[in-house]
VMD Tcl script that draws the C-alpha trace (Angstrom):
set ca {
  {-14.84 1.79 26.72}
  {-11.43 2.21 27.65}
  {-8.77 3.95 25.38}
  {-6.46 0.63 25.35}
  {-9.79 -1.05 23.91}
  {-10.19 0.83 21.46}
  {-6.92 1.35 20.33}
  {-6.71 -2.83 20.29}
  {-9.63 -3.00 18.28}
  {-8.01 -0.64 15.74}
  {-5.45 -2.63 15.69}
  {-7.21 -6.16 14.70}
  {-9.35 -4.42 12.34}
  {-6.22 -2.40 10.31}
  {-4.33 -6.04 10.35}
  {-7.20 -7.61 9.04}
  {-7.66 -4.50 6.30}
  {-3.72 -4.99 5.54}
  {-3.91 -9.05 5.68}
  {-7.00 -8.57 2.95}
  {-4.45 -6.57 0.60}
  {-1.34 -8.61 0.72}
  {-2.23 -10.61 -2.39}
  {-2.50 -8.50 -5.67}
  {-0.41 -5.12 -5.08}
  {2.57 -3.72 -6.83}
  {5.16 -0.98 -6.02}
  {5.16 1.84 -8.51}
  {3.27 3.97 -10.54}
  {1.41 3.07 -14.04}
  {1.10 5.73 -16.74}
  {1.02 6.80 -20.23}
  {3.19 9.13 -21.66}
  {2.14 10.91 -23.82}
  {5.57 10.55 -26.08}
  {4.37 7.16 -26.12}
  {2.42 4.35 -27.48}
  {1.78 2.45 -24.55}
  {1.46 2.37 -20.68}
  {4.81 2.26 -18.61}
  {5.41 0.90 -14.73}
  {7.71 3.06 -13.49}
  {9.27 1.09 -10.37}
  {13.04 0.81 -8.28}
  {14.75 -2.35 -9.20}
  {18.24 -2.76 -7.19}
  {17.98 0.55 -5.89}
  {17.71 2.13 -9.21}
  {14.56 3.79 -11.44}
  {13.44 1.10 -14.02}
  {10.50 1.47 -16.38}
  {8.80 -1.29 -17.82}
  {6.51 -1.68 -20.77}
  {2.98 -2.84 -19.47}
  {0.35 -4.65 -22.98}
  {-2.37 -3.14 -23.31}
  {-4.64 -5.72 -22.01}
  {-2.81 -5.90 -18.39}
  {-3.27 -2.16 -17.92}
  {-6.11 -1.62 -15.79}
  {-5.41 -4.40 -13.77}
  {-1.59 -3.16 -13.49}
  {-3.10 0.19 -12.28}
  {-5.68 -1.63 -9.46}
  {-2.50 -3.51 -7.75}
  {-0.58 -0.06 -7.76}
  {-3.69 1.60 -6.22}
  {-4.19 -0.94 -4.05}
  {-0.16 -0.24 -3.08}
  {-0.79 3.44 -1.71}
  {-3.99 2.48 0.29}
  {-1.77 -0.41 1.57}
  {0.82 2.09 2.95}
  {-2.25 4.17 3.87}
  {-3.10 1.62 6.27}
  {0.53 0.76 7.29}
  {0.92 4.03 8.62}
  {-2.33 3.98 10.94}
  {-1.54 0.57 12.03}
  {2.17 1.98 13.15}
  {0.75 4.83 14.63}
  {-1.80 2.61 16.42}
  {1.03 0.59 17.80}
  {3.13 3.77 18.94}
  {-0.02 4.73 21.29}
  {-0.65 1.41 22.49}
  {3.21 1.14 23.14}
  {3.14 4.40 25.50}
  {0.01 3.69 27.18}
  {1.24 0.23 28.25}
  {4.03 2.01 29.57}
  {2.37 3.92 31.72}
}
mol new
graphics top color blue
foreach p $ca { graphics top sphere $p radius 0.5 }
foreach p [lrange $ca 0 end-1] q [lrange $ca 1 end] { graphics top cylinder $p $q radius 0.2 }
display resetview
């Protein structure tokens, strides 16, 4: 199979992977300090740091979508490097 077949199939199946994850993720990091009671998101609102007080009973799911966040990036990366070599071998 040639290269540019390959590199298409990649393609649908990382879209597909990425399409799959759109629904539940969020941008920043959940933890528990240990200064404090409770779990914290720690995200950028505006620009700026903001940390936000996550209950108790939201936690693990809180942690999931920000999990699922970094394997979503994960697989924006491939797909963009994907696209760079189809790019330059349908240039040539």
């Amino acid at each position: 199979m040639k290269r540019i077949n390959l590199l298409r199939k990649q393609q649908v199946q990382l879209m597909e992977d990425i399409g799959a994850m759109l629904d539940s993720f969020l941008i920043g990091s959940v933890a528990k300090s240990p200064s404090m009671s409770g779990h914290n998101l720690t995200t950028k609102v505006s620009g700026k740091t903001a940390t936000l007080y996550v209950r108790k009973n939201i936690v693990p799911k809180a942690m999931e979508m920000s999990s699922r966040y970094k394997k979503l990036w994960m697989l924006m990366q491939k797909l963009s490097k994907v696209n760079w070599e189809l790019l330059l071998l349908e240039q040539s």
